[in-house]
C-alpha positions in Angstrom: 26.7 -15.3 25.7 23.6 -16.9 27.5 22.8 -13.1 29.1 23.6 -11.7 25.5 20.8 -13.7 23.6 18.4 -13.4 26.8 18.8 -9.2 26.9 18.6 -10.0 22.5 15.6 -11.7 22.7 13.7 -9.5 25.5 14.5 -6.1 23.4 12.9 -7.6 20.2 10.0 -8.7 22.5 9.6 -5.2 23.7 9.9 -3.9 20.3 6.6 -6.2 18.8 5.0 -5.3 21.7 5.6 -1.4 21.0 4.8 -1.4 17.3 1.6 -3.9 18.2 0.7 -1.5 20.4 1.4 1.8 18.1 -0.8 -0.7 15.1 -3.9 -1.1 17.7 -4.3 2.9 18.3 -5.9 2.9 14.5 -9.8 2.1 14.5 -10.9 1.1 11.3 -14.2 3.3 10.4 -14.9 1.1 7.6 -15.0 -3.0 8.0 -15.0 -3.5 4.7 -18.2 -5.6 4.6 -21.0 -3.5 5.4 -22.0 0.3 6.5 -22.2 -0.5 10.2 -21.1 2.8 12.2 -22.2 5.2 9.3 -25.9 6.8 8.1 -27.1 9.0 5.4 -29.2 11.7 7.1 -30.9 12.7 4.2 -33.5 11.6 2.3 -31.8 11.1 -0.7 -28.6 8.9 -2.0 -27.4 5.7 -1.9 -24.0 3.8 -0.2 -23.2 0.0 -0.7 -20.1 -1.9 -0.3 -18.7 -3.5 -3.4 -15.4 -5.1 -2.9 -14.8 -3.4 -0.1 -15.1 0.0 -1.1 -18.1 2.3 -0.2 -19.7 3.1 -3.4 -21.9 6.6 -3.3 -24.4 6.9 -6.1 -27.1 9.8 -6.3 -28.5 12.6 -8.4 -28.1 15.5 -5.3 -25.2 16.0 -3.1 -25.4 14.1 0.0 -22.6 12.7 2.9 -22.4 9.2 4.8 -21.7 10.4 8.1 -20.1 8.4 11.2 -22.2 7.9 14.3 -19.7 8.7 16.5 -18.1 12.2 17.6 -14.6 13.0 17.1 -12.1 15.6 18.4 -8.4 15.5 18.4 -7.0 12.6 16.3 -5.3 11.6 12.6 -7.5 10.4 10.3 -6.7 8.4 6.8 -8.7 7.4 3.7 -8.5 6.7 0.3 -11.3 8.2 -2.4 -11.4 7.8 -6.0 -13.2 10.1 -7.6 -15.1 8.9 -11.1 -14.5 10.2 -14.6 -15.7 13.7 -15.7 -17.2 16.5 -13.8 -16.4 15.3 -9.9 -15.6 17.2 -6.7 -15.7 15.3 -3.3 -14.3 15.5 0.6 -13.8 14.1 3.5 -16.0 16.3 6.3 -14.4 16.1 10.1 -15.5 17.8 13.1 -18.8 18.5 11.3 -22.3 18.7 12.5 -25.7 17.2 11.1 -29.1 18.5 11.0 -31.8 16.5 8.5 -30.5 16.9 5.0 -27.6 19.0 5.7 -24.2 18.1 7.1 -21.9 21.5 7.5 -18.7 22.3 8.7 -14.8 21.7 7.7 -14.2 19.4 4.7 -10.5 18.5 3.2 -11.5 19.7 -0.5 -11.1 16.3 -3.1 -11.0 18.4 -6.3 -11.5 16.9 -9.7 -11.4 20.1 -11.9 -8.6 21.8 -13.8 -8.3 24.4 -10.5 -6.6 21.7 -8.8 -7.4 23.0 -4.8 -7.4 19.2 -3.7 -6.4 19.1 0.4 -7.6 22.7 0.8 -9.6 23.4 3.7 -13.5 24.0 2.8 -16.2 25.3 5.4 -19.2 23.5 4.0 -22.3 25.6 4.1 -20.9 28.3 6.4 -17.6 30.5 5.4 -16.1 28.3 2.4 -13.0 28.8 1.6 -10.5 29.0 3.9 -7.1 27.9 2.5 -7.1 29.0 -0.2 -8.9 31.7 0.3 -11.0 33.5 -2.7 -12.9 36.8 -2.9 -16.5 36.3 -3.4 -16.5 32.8 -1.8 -14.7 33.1 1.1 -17.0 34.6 4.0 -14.1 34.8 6.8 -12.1 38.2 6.8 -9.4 36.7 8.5 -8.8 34.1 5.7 -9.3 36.7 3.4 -6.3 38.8 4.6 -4.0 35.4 2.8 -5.4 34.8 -0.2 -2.7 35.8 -2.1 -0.2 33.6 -0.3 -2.6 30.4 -0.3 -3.4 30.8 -4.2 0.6 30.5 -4.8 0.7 28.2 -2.7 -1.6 25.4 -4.4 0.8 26.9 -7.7 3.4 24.9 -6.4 3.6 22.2 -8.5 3.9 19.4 -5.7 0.8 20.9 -4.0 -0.8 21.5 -7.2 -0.4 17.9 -8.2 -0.6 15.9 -5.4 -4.1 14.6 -6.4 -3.3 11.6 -8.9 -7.1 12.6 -10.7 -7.4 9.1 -12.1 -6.4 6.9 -9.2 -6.7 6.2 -5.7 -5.8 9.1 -3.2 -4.8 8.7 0.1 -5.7 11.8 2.4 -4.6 12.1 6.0 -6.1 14.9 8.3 -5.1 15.7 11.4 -7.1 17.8 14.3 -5.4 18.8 17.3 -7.0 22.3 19.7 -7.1 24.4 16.9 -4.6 23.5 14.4 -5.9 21.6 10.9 -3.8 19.5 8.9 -4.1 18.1 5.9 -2.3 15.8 3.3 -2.8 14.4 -0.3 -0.5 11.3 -0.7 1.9 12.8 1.5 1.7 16.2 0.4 0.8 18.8 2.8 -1.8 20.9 1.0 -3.3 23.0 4.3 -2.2 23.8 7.3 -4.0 26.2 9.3 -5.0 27.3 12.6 -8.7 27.9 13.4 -10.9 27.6 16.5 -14.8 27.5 15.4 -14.8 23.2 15.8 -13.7 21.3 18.4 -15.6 18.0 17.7 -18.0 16.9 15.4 -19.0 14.0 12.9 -16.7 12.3 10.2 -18.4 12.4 6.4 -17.4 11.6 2.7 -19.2 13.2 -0.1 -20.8 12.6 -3.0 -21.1 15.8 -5.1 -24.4 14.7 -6.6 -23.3 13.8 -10.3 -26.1 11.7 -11.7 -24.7 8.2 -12.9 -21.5 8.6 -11.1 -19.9 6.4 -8.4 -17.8 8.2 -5.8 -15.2 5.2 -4.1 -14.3 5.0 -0.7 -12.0 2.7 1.2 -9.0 2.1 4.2 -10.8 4.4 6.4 -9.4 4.7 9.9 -9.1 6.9 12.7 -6.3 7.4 15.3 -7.9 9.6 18.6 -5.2 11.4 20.1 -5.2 12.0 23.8 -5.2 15.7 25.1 
């Protein structure tokens, strides 16, 4: 009995010591107090933390970018986009120059198209999944554009953003393949090799008088 309740005791030991582990391979990006970790390489918008959420305000487009580099990992965060017109993402693997941050983005979309989780190549070949003629500069995306326009039909995909709420978005890198989902929804996953590292962002589309929220961002690196 005495062996029994000593192997009991050592399992469950092992066990907290597992999932303490498997908890401790998430690094918050956000504290929650303050904006240490990220800057705004433009000239232009402004980020506080209220409550802590990031709040974006500006009359231009701009990103809060990370100061760190990222390649293969999972990475979570909620947005909440604000009433009316609104569009938003969360940029990974991206590059910065001086009031411009380009590369892929998970799409956050607030209009009646309904393409949130799609995969967006900010300022180089857009669209990718879905893919759309005229705005998609990638022949290779363009050859499913078909099949990734009935795709974000499905009405799971198609609805997966909750438009008035918070939204949790989850995107994984890993060599080449891209991964992303909208409150558990896979919206995109696709295979392309043109970024293997580059800067986290979050966006604000440049509405004037609207606030873009931010919050529970974290990342998980993931070893090769």
């Amino acid at each position: 009995m005495k062996f029994y309740h000593l192997l009991t005791c050592t399992a469950l030991a092992l066990f907290c010591s597992i999932s303490a582990l498997s908890a401790d391979e998430w690094t918050p990006l956000f504290n929650g107090k303050n904006l240490d970790g990220w800057n705004n390489p433009y000239e232009w918008g402004e980020a506080k933390v209220v409550d802590g959420e990031i709040h974006l305000s500006a009359s231009k487009k701009f990103f809060m970018v990370t100061e760190k580099t990222y390649s293969d990992f999972v990475l979570e965060g909620d947005v909440h986009l604000p009433e009316g017109k609104a569009n938003s993402g969360f940029m990974f693997r991206c590059h910065v120059d001086k009031n411009k941050v380009f590369g892929y983005q998970a799409e956050v979309d607030g209009s009646d198209r309904r393409w949130s989780g799609g995969l967006y190549d900010e300022g180089r070949r857009q669209w990718l999944w879905p893919s759309q003629s005229g705005r998609t500069k990638d022949k290779k995306a363009l050859e499913h554009e078909a099949e990734s326009k009935e795709y974000f039909k499905k009405p799971e995909v198609r609805d997966a953003l909750k438009r008035n709420s918070w939204n949790t978005y989850r995107i994984t890198c890993k060599g080449n393949k891209l991964k992303i989902e909208v409150n558990g929804v896979v919206t995109t996953d696709y295979e392309d090799d043109v970024d293997a590292s580059g800067y986290i962002a979050i966006q604000h589309h440049g509405e004037k008088g609207a606030t873009y929220r931010f919050r529970n961002i974290r990342i998980k690196e993931l070893s090769e």
